[in-house]
C-alpha positions as CSV (number, residue, x, y, z in Angstrom):
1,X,0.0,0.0,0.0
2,X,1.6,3.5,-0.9
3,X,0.2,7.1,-0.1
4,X,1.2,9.8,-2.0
5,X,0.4,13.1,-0.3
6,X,0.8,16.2,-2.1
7,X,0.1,19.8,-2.1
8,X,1.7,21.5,0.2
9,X,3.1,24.7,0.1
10,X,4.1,28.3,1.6
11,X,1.1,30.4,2.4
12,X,0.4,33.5,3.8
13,X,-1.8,33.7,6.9
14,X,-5.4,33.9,6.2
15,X,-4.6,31.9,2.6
16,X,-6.0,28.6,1.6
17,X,-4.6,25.1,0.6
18,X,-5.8,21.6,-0.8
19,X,-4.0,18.8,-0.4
20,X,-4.3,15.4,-1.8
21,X,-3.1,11.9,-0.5
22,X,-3.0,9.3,-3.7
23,X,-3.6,5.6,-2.5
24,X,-2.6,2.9,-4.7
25,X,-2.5,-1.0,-3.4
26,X,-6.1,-0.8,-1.8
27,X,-9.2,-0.2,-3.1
28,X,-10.4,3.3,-0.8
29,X,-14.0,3.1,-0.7
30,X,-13.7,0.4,2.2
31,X,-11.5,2.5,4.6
32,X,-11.9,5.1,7.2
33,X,-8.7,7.6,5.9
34,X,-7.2,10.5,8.4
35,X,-5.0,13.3,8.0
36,X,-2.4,14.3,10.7
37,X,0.6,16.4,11.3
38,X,3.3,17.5,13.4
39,X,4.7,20.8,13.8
40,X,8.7,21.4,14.6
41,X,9.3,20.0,18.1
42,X,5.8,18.5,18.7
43,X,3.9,15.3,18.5
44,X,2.3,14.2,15.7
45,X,-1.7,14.9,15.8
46,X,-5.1,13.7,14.1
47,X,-6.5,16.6,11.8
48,X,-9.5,14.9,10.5
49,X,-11.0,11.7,9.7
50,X,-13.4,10.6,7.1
51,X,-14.6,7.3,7.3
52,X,-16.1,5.1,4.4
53,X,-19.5,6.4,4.8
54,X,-18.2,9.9,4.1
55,X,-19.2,11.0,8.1
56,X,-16.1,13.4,9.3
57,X,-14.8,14.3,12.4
58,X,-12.3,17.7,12.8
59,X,-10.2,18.4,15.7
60,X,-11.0,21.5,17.4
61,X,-8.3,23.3,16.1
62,X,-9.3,22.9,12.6
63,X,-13.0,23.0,12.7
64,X,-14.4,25.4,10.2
65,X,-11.0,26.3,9.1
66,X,-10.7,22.8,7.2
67,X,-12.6,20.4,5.0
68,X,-11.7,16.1,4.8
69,X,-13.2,14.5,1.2
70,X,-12.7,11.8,-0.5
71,X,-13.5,10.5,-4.2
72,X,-13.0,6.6,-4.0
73,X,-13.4,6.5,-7.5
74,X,-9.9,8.4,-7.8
75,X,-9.1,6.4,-4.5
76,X,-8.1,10.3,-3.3
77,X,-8.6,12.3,0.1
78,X,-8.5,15.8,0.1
79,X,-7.7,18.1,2.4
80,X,-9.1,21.6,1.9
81,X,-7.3,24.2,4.1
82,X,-8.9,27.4,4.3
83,X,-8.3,30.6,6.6
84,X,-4.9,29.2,7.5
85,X,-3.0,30.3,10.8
86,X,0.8,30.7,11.5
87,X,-0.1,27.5,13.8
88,X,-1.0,25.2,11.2
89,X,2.4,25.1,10.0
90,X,3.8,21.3,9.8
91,X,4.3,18.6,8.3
92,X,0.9,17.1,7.0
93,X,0.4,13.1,7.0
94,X,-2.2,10.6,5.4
95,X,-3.1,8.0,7.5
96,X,-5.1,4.3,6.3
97,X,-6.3,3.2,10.0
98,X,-6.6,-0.5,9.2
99,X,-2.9,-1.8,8.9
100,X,-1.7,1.7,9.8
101,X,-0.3,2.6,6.5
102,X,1.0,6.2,6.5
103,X,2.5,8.5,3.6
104,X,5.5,10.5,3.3
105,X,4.1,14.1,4.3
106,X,3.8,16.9,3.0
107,X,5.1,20.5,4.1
108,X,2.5,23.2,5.2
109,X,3.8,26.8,5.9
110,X,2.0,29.8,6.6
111,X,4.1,33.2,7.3
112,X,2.0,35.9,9.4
C-alpha cells in the first residue's frame, strides 16, 4: 500500500490550501482515511477523519477552518485548508487506520 500526499506549500496567513493523499494498493471506498501532522518539536496529531461512509470528524483546532473528502473513485482524500493560521504550519500526514499505512508528508507553511 503507498500514499502519496501532495500539495503542500508556503502560504500567507489567512490563505488557503488543498491537499491530496493518492492511494494505490487498496481499493479506498472500504477504509476510514485521516490526515495528521506535526509541527517542529511537537507530536504528531489527528487533523481529521473521514470514514467510508463519508461522516467526518475535525479536531477542534481545525473545525471550520478545514474540510476532509474523498472520491473513492480516484481512490483520493483531500484536504481543503482554508483561513490558515501561522499554527498550522507542519508537516501534514495521510493515515489508512486498518494496517496503519502512513505516507511521506507533506510541508505546510504559513508566514503571518
Amino acid at each position: 500500500v503507498q500514499l502519496q500526499a501532495s500539495g503542500g506549500g508556503s502560504v500567507q496567513a489567512g490563505g488557503s490550501l488543498r491537499l491530496s493523499c493518492a492511494v494505490s494498493g487498496r481499493t479506498l471506498g472500504f477504509y476510514d482515511m485521516g490526515w495528521h501532522r506535526q509541527a517542529p518539536g511537537k507530536q504528531r496529531e489527528p487533523v481529521a477523519t473521514i470514514n467510508n461512509h463519508g461522516t467526518t470528524n475535525y479536531a477542534d483546532f481545525v473545525k471550520g477552518r478545514f474540510t476532509i473528502s474523498r472520491d473513492n473513485a480516484e481512490n483520493t482524500v483531500y484536504l481543503q485548508m482554508d483561513s490558515l493560521e501561522p499554527e498550522d504550519t507542519a508537516v501534514y500526514y495521510c493515515h489508512i487506520p486498518r494496517g496503519n499505512y502512513w505516507g511521506k508528508g507533506t510541508q505546510v507553511t504559513v508566514s503571518s
